[in-house]
N, C-alpha and C positions, 0 to 999 in steps of 0.2 A: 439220683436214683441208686440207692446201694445194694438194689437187692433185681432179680429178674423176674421172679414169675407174681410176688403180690412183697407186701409189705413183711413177711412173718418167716420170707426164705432165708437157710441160715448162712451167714458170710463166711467170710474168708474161705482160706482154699484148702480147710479141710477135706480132706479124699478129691483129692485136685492136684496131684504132684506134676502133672502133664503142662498144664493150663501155670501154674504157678511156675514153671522153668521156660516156659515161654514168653510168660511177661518179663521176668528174669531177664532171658538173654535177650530179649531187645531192647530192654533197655542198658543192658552195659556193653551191645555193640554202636547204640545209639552212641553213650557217653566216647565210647574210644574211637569216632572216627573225629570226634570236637574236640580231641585232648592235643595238643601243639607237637607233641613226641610221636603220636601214631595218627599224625593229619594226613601224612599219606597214604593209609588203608583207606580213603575217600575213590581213589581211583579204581579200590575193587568196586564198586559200587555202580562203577561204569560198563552199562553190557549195551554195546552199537551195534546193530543187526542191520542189515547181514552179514556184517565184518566179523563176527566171532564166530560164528558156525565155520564148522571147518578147522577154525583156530588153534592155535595152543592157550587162547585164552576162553576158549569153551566154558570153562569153568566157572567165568564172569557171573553167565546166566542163573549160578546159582546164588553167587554172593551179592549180585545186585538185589537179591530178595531176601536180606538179610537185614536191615534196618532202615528206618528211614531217614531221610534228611530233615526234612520240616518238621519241627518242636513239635506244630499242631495238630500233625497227623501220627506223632507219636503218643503225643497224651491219648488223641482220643480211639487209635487200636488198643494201646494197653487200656481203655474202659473196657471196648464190647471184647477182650478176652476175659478179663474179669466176669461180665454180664455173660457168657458165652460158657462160663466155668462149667453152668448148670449141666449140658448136655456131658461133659467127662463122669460128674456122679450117676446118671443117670446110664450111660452107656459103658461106663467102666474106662479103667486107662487104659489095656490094651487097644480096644476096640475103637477108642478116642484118637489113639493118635497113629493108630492105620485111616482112620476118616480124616486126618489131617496133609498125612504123605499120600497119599494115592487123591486127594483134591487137589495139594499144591500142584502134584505133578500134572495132573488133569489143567487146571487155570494153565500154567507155565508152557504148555504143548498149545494151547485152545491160542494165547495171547502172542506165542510167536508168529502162528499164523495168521493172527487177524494184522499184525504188524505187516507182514509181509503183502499180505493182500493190500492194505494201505496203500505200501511204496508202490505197485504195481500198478494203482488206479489213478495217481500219483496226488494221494490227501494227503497232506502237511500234516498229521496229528504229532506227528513225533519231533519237537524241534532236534536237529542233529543225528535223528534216527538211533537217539538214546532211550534204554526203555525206561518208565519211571520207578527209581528205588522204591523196598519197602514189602512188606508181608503180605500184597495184597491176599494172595493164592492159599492163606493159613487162616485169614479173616473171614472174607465174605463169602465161602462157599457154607461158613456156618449161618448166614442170614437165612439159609433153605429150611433146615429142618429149625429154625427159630420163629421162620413164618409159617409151618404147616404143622408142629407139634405143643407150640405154645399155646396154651387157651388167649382169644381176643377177646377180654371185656371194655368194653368203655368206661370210664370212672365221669367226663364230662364233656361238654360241646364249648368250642371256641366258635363264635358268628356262624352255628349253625351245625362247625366240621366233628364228628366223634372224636375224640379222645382218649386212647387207652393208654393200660401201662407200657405197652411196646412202641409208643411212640417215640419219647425221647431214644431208643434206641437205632431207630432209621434216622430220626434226624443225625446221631455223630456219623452213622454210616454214610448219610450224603456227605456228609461235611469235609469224609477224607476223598468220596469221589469226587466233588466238583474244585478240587483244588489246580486242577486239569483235563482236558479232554482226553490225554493219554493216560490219568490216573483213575478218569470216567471209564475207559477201555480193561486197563486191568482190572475193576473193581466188578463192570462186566463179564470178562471170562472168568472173573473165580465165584460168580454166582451161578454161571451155567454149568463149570464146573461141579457146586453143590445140586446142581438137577438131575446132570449125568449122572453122579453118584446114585442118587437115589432113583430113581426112575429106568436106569440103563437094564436094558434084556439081559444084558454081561453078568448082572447081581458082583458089581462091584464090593457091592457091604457087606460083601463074605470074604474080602482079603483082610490077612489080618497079619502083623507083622513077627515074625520069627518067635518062639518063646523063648528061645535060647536070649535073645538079644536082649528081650522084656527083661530077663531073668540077671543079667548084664546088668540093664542099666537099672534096676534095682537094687544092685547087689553094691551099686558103684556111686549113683546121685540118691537113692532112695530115702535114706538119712538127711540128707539135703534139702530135699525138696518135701520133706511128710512135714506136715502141720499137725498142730493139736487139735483136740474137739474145740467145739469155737461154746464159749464161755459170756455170760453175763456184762457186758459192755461198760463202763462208766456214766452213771448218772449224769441228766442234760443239767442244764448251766440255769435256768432258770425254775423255780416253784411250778410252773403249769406246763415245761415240757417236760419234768418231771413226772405229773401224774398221768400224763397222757404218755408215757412212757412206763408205767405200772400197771395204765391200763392196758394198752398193746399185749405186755408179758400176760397178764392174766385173763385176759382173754385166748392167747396164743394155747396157755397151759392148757386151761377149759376145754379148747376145742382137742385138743393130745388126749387129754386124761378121757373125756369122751368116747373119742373114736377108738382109744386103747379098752376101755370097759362094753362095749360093742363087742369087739372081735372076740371078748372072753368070753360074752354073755352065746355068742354065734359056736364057740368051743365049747363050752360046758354042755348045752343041750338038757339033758335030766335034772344041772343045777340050775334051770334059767329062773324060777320063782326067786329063789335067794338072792341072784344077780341081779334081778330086776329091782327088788327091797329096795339092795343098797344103794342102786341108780336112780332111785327116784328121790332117796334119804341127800344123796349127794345133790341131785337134781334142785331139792328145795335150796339145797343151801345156800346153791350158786345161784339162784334167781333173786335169794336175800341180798345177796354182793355186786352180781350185776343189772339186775330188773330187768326193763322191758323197751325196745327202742332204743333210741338215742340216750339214754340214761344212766351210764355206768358209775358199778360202784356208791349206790347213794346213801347209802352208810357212811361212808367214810370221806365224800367229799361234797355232800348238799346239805347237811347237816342233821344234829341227831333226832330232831322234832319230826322231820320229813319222813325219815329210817322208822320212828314211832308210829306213826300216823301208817306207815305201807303197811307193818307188821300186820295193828290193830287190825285193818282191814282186810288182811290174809286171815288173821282167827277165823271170821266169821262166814269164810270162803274155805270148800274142800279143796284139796291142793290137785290135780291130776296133773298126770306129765301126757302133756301132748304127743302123738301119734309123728312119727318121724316120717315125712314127704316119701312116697313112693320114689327110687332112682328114676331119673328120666332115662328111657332107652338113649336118647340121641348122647346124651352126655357120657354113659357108660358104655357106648359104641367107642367116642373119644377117646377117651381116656385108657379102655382096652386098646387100642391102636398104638398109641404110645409106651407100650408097654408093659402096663400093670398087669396084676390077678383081676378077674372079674369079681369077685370075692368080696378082695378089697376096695377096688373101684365101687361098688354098690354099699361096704359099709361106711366111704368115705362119703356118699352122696348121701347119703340117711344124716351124719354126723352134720354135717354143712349144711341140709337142708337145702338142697342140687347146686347149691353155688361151686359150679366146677373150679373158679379160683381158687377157692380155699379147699377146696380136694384135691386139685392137683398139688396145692403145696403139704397138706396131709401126707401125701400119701409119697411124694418125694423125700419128707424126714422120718417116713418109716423106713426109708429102703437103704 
């Protein structure tokens, strides 16, 4: 799955410099605790509680959450920060990575003491009374606003169960909790972590971290870490994922070019007759190109007799453009919630025809 909220979101970490020094630095503090020269920074990595409170090695409790040991739980946190990018564009970098330090620290506070309470009742979760390495506290407080502001559509049913696109994404999220009952425990308090954030009377999502420092570590990793606008990809390997890869693009456009000629038509007012012309001019075109259903493209890939025969039978038919679905209140409640103009949210449910997927992803690559 390369992409988070439907097929047509844009990759890479474009306007993601947070999210991209993240995956970064975990992974090359990953690589340098398995390098033979720096095998003893493994021992930072060690934070035994209660023993370090108090300590001179205090410290531990930070760098023990600084990479992790097992390959597997490596690969698959650097996915869902990847998958997880989305909320940095959408929330901005400063605001992103105060919701990252003010959750870590929230999980890291929440998990000491469920440890502690542990020894006390005396449950064995922790072999050696070691806590387990690893970012839990920067990962899964983002599973919160993942499960409450991502639209849930179903795409299919397995022996009955839904299927959406946010599935594969809790599956790698169990996959790094159940690697332990004590990596069950932290992956727990950095999810209740992401509830306190959000739901706390405290209005935690109003900390936000220093400008000066933003201004710092822009001035210092900025360059670094900015990516380019993300660009046209290399054609697939085969003839049919090929065209099913031109149709994807040209359908993606279609619905842009769309939702872009809407908002104009909503701005001009006194020019909407003229705007309307050319949208309906452009309207036939695209109906020539992609038709009706499951059908794309039938000009150019079902051949030219078939393309003859649609035409013929358009002559003899007036053409009208059909009447754009009223927005459903409930979906443009959503979607305001998350952020957007009501505006936009409404001309993106016109455009999509209420399919809140492809609005929300609309209306995320306008922003």
């Amino acid at each position: 799955m390369a992409t988070v909220l439907s097929q047509y979101s844009t990759t890479g970490f474009y306007k993601a410099p947070v999210s991209k020094g993240l995956m970064g630095g975990l992974f090359l503090t990953c690589t340098a605790i398995n390098v033979p020269l720096l095998a003893h920074l493994r021992h930072q990595l060690e934070c035994r509680l209660p023993d370090m409170l108090g300590s001179p090695l205090f410290y531990r409790l930070v760098t023990s959450r600084l990479a992790f040991v097992d390959t597997k739980d490596l690969v698959c946190s650097a996915l869902l920060i990847y998958y997880f990018r989305i909320f940095e564009r959408r929330y901005g970098s400063r605001k992103f990575a105060s919701h990252l330090l003010v959750t870590w620290t929230l999980s890291t506070v929440l998990e000491v003491l469920c440890v502690l309470a542990t020894q006390r009742l005396g449950l064995d979760l922790h072999p050696g009374r070691l806590l387990p390495p690893g970012p839990y506290g920067l990962v899964f407080p983002l599973f919160v606003p993942y499960l409450f502001d991502v639209p849930r559509v179903t795409t299919t049913h397995i022996l009955g169960a839904p299927v959406t696109g946010k599935t594969l994404t809790y599956l790698i999220g169990l996959q790094i909790c159940s690697t332990s009952a004590a990596a069950g425990l932290s992956a727990a308090c950095g999810i209740a972590a992401g509830l306190l954030y959000r739901c706390s009377p405290l209005r935690l999502g109003r900390l936000r971290l220093p400008a000066a420092l933003c201004w710092l570590a822009d001035s210092t990793l900025g360059r670094l870490l900015s990516s380019s606008p993300p660009t046209d990809g290399p054609m697939a390997a085969t003839l049919e994922a090929q065209r099913q890869q031109q149709i994807d693009m040209l359908e993606q456009q279609m619905l842009l070019d769309r939702y872009r000629e809407m908002r104009q038509r909503n701005a001009a007012g006194a020019g909407r007759g003229g705007a309307q012309a050319r949208h309906q001019q452009g309207q036939g075109y695209a109906e020539q190109l992609v038709g009706h259903g499951d059908q794309p493209l039938n000009g150019l890939f079902f051949g030219r007799q078939r393309a003859a025969a649609a035409a013929a039978a358009a002559d003899h038919q007036p053409q009208q453009e059909a009447e754009p679905a009223a927005p459903s209140e409930a979906c443009v409640r959503h979607l305001v919630e998350m952020g957007f103009q009501r505006d936009q949210v409404e001309d993106a449910l016109r455009t999509s025809n209420n399919d809140i997927n492809v609005a929300t992803t609309l209306l995320l690559q306008q922003s």
